[in-house]
Backbone as numpy.savetxt, mean C-alpha at the origin, in Angstrom:
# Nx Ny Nz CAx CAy CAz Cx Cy Cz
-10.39 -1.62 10.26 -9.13 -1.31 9.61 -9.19 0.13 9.09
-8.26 1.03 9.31 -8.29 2.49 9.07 -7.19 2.54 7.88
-7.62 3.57 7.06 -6.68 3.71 6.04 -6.49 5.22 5.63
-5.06 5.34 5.99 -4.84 6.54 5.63 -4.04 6.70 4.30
-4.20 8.27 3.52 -3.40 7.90 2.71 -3.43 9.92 2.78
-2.07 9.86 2.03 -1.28 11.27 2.43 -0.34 11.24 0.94
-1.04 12.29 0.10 -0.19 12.70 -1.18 0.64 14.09 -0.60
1.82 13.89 -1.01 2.64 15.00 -0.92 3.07 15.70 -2.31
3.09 17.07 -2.36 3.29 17.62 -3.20 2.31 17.91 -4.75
0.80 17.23 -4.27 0.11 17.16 -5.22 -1.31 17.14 -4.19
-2.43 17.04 -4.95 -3.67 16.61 -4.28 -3.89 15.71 -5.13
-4.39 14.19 -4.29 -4.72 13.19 -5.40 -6.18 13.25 -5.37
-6.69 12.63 -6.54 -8.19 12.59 -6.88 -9.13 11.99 -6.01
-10.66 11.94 -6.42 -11.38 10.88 -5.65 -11.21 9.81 -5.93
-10.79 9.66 -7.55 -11.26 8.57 -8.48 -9.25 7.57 -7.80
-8.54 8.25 -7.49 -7.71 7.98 -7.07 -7.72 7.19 -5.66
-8.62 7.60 -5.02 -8.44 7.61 -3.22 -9.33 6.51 -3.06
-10.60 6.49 -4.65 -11.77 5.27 -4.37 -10.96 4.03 -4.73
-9.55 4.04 -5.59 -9.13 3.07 -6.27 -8.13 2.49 -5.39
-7.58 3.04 -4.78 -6.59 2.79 -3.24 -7.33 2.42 -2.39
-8.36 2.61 -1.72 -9.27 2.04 -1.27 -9.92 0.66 -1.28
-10.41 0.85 -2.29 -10.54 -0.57 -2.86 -9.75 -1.88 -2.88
-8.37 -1.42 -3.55 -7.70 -2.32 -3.32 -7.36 -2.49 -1.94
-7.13 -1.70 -0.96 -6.52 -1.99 0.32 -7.40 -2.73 1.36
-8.65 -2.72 0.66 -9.70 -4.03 1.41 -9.38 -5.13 1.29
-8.81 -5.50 -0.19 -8.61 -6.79 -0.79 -7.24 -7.24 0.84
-6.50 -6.44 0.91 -5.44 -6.58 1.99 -6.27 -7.11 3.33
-7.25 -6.60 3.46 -8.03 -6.90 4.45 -8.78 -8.47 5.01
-9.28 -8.97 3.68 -9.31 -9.73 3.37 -9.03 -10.88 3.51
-7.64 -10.80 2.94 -6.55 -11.81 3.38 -6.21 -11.96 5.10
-6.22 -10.99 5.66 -5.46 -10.65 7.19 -6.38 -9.83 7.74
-7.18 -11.16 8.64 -8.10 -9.65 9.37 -7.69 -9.16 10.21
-6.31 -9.42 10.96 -5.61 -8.55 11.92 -4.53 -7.44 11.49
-5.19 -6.88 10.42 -4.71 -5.55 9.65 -5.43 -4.43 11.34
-4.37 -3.69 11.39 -5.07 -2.20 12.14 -5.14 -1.17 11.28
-4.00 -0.91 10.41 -3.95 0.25 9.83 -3.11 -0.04 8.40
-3.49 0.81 7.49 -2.62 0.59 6.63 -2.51 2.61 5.72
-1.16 2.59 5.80 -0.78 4.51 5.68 -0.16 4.10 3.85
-0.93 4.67 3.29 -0.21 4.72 2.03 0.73 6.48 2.08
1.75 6.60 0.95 2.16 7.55 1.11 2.09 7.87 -0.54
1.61 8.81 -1.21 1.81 8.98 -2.60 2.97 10.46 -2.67
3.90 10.31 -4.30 4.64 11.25 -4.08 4.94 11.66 -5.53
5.12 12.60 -5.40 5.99 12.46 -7.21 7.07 13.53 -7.43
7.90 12.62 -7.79 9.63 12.62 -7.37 9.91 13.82 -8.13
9.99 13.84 -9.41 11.00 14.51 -10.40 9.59 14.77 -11.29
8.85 16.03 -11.70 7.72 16.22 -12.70 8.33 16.03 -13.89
9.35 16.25 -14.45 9.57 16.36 -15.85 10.55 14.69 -15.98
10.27 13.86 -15.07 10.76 12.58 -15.77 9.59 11.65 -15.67
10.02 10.81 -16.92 8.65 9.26 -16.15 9.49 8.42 -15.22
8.29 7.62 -14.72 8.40 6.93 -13.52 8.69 7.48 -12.80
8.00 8.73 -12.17 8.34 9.98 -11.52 6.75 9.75 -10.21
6.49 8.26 -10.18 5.48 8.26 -9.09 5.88 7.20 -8.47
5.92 7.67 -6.90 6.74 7.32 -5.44 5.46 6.70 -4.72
5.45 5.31 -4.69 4.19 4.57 -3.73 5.00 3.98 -2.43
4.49 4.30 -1.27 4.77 4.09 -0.42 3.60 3.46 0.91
3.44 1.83 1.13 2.38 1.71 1.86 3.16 0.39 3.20
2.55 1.16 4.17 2.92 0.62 5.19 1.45 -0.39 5.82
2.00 -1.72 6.07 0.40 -2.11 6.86 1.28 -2.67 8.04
-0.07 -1.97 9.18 0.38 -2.24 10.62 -0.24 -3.65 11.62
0.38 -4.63 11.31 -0.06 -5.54 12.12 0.08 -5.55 13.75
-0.45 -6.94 14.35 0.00 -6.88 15.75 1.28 -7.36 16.35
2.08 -7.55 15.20 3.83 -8.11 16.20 4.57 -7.16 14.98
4.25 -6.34 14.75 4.97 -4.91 13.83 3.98 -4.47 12.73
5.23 -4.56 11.53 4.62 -3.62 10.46 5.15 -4.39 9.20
4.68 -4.13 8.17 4.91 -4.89 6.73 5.08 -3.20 5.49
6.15 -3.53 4.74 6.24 -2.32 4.05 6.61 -2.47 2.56
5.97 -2.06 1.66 6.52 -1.98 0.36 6.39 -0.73 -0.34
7.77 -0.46 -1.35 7.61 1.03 -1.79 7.73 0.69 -3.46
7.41 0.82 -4.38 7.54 1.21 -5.63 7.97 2.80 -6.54
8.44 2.51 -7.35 8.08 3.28 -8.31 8.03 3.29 -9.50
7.01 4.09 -10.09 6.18 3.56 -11.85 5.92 4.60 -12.13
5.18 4.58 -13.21 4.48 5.57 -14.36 3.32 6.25 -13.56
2.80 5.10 -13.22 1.52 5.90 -12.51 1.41 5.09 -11.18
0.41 6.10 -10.59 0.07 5.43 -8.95 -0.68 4.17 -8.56
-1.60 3.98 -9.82 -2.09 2.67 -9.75 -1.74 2.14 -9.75
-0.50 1.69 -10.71 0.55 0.54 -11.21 1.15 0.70 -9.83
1.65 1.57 -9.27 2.46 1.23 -8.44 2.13 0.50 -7.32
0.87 1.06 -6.78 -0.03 0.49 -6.04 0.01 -0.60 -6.11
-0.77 -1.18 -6.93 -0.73 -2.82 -7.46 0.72 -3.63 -7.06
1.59 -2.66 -8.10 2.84 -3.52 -7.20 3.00 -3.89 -6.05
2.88 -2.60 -4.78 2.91 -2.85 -3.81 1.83 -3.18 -2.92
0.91 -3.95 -3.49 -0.45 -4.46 -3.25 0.25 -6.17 -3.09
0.71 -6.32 -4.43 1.39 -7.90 -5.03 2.49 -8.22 -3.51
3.37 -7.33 -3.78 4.26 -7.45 -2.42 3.84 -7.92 -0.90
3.06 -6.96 -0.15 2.30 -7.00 0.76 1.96 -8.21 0.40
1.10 -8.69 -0.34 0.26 -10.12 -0.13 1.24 -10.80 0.02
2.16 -10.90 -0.62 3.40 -12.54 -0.16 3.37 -12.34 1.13
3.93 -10.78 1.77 4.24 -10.96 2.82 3.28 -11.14 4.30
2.13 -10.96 3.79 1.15 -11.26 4.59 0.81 -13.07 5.03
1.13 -13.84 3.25 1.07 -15.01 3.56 2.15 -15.32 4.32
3.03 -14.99 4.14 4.42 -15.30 4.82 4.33 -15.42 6.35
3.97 -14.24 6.98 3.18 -13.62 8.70 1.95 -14.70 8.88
1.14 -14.88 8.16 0.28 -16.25 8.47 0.85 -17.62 8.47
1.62 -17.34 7.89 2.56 -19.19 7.98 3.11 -19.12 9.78
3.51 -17.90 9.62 4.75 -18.39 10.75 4.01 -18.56 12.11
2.36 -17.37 12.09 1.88 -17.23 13.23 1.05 -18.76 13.45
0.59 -19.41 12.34 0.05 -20.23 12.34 0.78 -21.56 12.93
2.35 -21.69 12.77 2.69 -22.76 12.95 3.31 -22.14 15.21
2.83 -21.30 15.70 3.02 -21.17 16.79 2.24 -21.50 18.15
């Protein structure tokens, strides 16, 4: 499983990239027919909060699964769209399972 991840408009940290990481195994986990999963980090507006844009795509084998947030910070958002992804992963195992 390859994981890319692409901050725009900023450089994100290590401590950032080890923590996205991490979690995006847990994705793995669940679905070992993950190929890829592209996070996108962004940050919208500097002088407002909730001014951080999460964007993660995971690429299965009969398409793609997508959730976007936005929060305070990138972790939180992450997480959100960590929470998301998993329903929808169980969701893609129900259906492939009953075929």
């Amino acid at each position: 499983m390859e994981i890319m991840i692409q901050s725009i408009h900023f450089d994100a940290t290590e401590k950032l990239k080890a923590f996205i990481n991490k979690k995006a195994t847990k994705l793995g986990k669940i679905c070992d027919e993950i190929r890829k999963i592209d996070v996108q980090l962004k940050v919208v507006k500097p002088e407002t909060s909730m001014n951080k844009d999460v964007a993660v795509t995971v690429y299965i084998p009969n398409g793609e699964l997508f959730a976007e947030k936005v929060c305070d910070t990138f972790e939180e958002g992450f997480d959100s769209c960590v929470d998301a992804l998993l329903k929808q992963l169980q969701k893609y195992k129900e259906k492939t399972r009953n075929r």
